[in-house]
C-alpha positions in Angstrom: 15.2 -55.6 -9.2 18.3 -55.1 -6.8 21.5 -53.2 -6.9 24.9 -54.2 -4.8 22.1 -56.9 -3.2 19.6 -53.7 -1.6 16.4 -53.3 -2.4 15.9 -50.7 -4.9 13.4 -48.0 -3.1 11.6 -45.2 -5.1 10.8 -41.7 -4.0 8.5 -39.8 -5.9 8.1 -36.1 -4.4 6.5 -33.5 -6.9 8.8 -30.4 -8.2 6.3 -28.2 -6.4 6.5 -30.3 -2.5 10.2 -29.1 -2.0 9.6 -28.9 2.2 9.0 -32.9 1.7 12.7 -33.5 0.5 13.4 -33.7 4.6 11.7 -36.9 4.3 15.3 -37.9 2.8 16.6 -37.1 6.5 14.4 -40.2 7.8 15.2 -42.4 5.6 18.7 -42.3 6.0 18.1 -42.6 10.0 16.0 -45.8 9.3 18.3 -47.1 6.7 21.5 -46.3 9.1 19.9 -48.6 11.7 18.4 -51.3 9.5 20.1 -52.1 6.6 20.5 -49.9 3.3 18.2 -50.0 -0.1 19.3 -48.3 -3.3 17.4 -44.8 -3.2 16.1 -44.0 -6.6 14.0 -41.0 -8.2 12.3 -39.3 -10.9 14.9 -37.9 -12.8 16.2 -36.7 -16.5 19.8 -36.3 -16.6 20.0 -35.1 -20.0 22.4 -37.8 -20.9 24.7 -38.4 -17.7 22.2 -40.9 -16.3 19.6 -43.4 -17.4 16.4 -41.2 -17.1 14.0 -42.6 -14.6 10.2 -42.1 -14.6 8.5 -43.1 -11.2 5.1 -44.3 -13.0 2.4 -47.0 -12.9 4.9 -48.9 -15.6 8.3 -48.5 -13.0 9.1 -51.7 -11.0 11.7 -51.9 -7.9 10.7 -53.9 -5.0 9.2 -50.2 -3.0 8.2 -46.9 -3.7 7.3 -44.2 -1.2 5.4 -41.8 -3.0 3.8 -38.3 -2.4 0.1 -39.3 -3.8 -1.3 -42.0 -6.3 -3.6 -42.3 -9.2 -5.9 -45.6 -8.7 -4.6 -47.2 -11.9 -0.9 -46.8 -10.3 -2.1 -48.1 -7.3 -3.0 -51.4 -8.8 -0.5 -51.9 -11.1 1.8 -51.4 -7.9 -0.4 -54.2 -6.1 0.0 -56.5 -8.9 3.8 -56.4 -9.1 3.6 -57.6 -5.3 5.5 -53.8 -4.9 5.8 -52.2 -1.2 4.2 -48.6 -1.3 3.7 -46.3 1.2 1.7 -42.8 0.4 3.2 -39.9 2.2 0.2 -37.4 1.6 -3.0 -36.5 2.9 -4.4 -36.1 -0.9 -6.2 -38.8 -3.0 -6.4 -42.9 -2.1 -4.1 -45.2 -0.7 -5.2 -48.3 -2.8 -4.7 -50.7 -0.4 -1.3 -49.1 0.7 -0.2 -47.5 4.3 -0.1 -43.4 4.4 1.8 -41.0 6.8 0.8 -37.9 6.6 1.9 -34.9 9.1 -0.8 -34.0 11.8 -3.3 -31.3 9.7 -5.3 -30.6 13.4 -2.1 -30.1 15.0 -0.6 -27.6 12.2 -4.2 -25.7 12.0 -3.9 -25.2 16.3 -0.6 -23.9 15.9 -0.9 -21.4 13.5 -3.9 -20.6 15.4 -1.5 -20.2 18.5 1.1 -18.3 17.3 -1.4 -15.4 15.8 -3.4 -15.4 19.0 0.4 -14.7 20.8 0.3 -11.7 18.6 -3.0 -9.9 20.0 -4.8 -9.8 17.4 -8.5 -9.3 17.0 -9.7 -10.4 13.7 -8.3 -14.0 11.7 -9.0 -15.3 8.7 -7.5 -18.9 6.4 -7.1 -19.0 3.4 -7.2 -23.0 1.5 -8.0 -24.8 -1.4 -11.4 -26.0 -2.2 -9.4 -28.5 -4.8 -6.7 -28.7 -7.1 -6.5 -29.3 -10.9 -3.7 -30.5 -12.7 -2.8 -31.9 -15.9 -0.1 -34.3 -14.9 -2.1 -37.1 -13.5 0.5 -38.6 -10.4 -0.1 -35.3 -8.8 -3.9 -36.3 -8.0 -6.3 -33.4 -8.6 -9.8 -33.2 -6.8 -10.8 -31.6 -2.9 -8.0 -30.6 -0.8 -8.5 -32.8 2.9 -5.4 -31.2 4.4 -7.0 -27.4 3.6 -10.1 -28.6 5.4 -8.7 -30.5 8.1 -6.3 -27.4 9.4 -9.3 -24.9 8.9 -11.4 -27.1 11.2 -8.8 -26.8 14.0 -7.5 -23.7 13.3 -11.1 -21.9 13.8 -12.0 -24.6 17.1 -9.2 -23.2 18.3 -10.1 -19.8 17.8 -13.4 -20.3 18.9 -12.1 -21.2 22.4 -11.5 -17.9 23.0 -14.2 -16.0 21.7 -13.5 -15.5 17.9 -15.0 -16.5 14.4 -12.9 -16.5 12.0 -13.5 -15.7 8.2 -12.3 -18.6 5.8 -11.9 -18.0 1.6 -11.4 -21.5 -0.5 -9.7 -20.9 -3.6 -12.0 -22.4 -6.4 -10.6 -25.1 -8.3 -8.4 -23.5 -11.6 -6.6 -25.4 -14.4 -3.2 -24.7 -13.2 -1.4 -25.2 -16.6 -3.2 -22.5 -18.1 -1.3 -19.5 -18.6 -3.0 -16.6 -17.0 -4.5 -19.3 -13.9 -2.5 -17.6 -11.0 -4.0 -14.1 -12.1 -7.1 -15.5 -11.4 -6.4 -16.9 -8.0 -4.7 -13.7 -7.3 -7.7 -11.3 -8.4 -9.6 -13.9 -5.9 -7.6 -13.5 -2.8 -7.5 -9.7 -3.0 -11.4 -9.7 -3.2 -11.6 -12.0 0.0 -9.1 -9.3 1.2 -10.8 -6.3 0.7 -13.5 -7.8 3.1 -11.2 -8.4 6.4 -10.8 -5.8 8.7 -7.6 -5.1 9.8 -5.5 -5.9 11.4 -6.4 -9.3 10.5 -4.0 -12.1 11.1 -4.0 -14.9 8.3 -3.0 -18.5 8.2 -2.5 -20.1 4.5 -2.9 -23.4 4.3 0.9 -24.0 3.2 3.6 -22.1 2.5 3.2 -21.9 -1.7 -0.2 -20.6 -0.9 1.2 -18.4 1.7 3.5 -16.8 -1.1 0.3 -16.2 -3.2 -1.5 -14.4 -0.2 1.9 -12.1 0.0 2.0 -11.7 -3.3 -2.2 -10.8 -3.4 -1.5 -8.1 -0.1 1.1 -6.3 -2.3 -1.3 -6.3 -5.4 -4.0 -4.9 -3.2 -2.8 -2.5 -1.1 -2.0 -4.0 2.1 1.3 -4.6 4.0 2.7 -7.5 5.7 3.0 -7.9 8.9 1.2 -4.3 9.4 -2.0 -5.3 7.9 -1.7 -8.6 7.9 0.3 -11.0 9.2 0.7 -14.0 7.5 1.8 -17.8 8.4 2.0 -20.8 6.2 2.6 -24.6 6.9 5.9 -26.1 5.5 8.7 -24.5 6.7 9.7 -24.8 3.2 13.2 -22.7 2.9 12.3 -21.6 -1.2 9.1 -20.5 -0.1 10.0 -18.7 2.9 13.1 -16.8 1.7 11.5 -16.4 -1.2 9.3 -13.9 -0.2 9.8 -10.4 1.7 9.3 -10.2 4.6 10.5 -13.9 5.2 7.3 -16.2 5.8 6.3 -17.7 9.2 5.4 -21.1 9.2 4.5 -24.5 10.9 7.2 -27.3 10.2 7.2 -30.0 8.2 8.2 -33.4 10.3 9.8 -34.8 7.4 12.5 -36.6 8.9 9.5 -38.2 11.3 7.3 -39.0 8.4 10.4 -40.6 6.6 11.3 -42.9 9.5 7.7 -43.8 9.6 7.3 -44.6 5.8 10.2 -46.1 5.8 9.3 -48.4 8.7 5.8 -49.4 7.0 7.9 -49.9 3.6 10.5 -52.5 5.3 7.6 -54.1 6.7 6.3 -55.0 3.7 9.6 -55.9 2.4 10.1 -58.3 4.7 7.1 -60.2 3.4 3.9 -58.1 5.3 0.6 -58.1 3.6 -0.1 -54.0 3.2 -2.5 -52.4 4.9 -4.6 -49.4 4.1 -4.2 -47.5 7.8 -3.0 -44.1 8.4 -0.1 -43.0 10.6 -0.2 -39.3 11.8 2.7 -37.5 12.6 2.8 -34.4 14.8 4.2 -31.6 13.1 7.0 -29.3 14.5 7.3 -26.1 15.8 6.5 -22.4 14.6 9.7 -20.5 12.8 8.5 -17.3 13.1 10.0 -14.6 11.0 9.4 -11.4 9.8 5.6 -12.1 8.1 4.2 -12.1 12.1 6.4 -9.6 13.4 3.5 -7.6 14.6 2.4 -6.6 18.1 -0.7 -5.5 18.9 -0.3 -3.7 22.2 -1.7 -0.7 24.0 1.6 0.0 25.2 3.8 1.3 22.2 6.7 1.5 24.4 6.6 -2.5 25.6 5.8 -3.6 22.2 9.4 -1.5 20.7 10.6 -3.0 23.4 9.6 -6.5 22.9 10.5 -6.3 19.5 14.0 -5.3 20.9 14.4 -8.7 23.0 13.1 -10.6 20.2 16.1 -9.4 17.8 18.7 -9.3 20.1 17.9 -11.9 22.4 18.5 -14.6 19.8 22.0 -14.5 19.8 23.2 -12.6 23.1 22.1 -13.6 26.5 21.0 -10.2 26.9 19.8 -9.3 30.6 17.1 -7.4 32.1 19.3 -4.4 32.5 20.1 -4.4 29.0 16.4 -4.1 28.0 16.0 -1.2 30.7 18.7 0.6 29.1 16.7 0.9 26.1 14.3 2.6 27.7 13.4 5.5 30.2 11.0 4.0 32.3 12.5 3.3 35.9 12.6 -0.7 36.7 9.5 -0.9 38.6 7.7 0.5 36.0 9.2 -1.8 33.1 8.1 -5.0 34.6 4.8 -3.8 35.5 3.6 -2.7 32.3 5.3 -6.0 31.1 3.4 -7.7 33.2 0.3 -5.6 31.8 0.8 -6.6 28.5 2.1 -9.6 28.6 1.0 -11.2 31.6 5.0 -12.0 32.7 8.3 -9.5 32.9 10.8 -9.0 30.8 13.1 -12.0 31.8 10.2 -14.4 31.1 10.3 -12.6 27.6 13.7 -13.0 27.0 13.8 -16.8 28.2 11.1 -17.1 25.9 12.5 -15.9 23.0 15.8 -17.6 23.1 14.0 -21.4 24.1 11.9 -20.5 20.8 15.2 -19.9 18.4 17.1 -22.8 20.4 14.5 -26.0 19.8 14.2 -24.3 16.3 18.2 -24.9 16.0 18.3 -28.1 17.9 14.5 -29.4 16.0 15.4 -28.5 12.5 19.0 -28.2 11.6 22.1 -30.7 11.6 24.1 -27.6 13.1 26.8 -29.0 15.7 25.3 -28.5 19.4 28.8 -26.6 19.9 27.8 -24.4 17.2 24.4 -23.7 18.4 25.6 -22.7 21.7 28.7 -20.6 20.1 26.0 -19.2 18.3 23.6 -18.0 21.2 26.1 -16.8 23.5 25.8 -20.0 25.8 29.4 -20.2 27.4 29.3 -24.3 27.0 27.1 -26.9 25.9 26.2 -27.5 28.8 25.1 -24.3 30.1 22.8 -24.7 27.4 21.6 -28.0 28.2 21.3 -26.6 31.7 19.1 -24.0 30.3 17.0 -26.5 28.1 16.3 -28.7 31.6 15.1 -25.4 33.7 12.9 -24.1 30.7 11.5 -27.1 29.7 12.1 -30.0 32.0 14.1 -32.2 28.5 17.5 -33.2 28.2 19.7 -32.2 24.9 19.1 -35.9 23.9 15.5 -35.4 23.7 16.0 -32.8 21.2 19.1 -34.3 19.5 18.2 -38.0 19.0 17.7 -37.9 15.4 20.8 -35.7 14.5 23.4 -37.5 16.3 
């Protein structure tokens, strides 16, 4: 099958994954580079277009697909189809996988929670999944295991056990299934003491756990503050207070794929190996805005520099006029706290909100550095070299 001469290329991403639709992004950086394949998905277009079903029974010359049955698997194989599974979830048949980094997320939530000074930590995953529409691959979760295992090794570095709930296994077309898994949460809740930070596996989970605090009496980020895995802009937004969460590399895991499926194109035998992606940064928001200091007048005033610091260039004077501690005293109960002064904070802050700009968006550097008060781009590429030893280009090759 080919259209205009391209290969015809499938992408089958669940309704429910919508953080993997940056995997779009990667493909169109490969395809830019290498040639272009007719993109195709699932799709009903109640009459506009010919519906498309991305089953065992579909044939195009590739398919890059977010899990597989075993039965799709081979009938794929016996076309002579190029696959490549972008999951962590279920079997590859035979076919390549790429699949973000689930150590690397479970370390970095762990990170960003310890940052916050906490004392107790908890995860919340899923032992499995059950669904009835069969592509979507029901049985044990490997990504909830595989960032619990990091997450509490990390943890354990420094001293602290973490408690861990895995939500059962629930037929999730049934009706009344979610008040189930919600009554189940707020029991694992009710054990934690507080303040107890908590990392959800991903960030649909992560909306469940909010949705479980508010059902059971606790607040976020007061009681509990909460980070997911995703970055996923429904989920996040879709929530109050906005979720924190690890991001998705999508664009990475597209390239990747999309390498793996040309090679097969070309005439490569598949191979069942696994390619792991690191995953991107934390994009804190509101769910983690929580600071568990001593020193109630460093913590208002951290969470000063952390909401004005974003888009002003704000000095140290600027953070002592918030305050009526003399200067000597501000930087040494920063210091206490913190273990650096309040300019380290502040250049902290704004390198965090920058890579997120420059990591995750297709914003114009010019209006990145509008936006943060840098008075050129390159005062804020001078910036990015002194705080982090990178270029701009580092951080820009895949948006350019």
């Amino acid at each position: 099958m080919s259209s205009w001469n391209r290969p015809v290329v499938g992408v089958r991403l669940p309704p429910w994954a919508t953080f993997a639709g940056s995997v779009f992004h990667g493909l169109l950086d490969y395809m830019r580079l290498h040639g272009w394949w007719e993109l195709v998905t699932d799709n009903n277009a109640f009459g506009e277009l010919e519906p498309v079903h991305l089953d065992e029974h579909w044939r195009g010359e590739g398919l890059i697909t977010f899990r597989m049955t075993e039965a799709e698997g081979a009938a794929w194989r016996k076309a002579g189809m190029a696959v490549v599974n972008i999951s962590s979830e279920g079997g590859s048949y035979g076919f390549p996988r790429v699949m973000p980094d689930n150590g690397d997320v479970g370390r970095k939530a762990a990170g960003h929670l310890l940052s916050l000074g906490l004392r107790n930590y908890a995860y919340i995953g899923r032992a499995a999944s059950q669904y009835n529409v069969a592509s979507w691959v029901s049985g044990p979760r490997r990504y909830a295991r595989e960032r619990w295992e990091s997450y509490s090794a990390c943890l354990a570095g420094h001293g602290i056990e973490a408690e861990s709930f895995f939500v059962p296994p629930h037929p999730l077309w049934e009706k009344n299934a979610w008040r189930a898994i919600r009554g189940e949460i707020v029991d694992f809740l009710q054990t934690l003491r507080l303040p107890c930070g908590i990392f959800a596996a991903d960030d649909p989970l992560a909306m469940a756990v909010r949705q479980a605090c508010y059902a059971g009496g606790f607040t976020v980020p007061d009681d509990m503050p909460l980070i997911g895995f995703g970055n996923d802009r429904v989920y996040c937004h879709g929530t109050t207070p906005a979720l924190t969460s690890v991001d998705y590399p999508g664009r990475e895991i597209g390239v990747q794929a999309a390498r793996l499926l040309a090679e097969q194109l070309a005439g490569s035998e598949p191979k069942e190996i696994e390619e792991i992606v690191p995953v991107g940064p934390v994009v804190s928001r509101e769910s983690t805005d929580f600071l568990c200091f001593e020193d109630p007048e460093i913590a208002r005033l951290v969470r000063w520099i952390r909401l004005h610091a974003l888009g002003d260039p704000v000095q140290v004077s600027d953070v002592h006029a918030q305050t009526d501690l003399s200067m000597t005293n501000l930087k040494a109960r920063f210091q206490a706290v913190l273990g650096h002064g309040p300019k380290r904070e502040i250049m902290q802050t704004r390198l965090r909100h920058l890579e997120y700009l420059l990591g995750t968006t297709d914003l114009p550097v010019e209006k990145i550095a509008q936006s943060m008060g840098f008075t050129s781009v390159e005062s804020l590429s001078r910036f990015l070299v002194r705080e982090t030893g990178k270029k701009l280009a580092q951080y820009r090759e895949h948006h350019e």
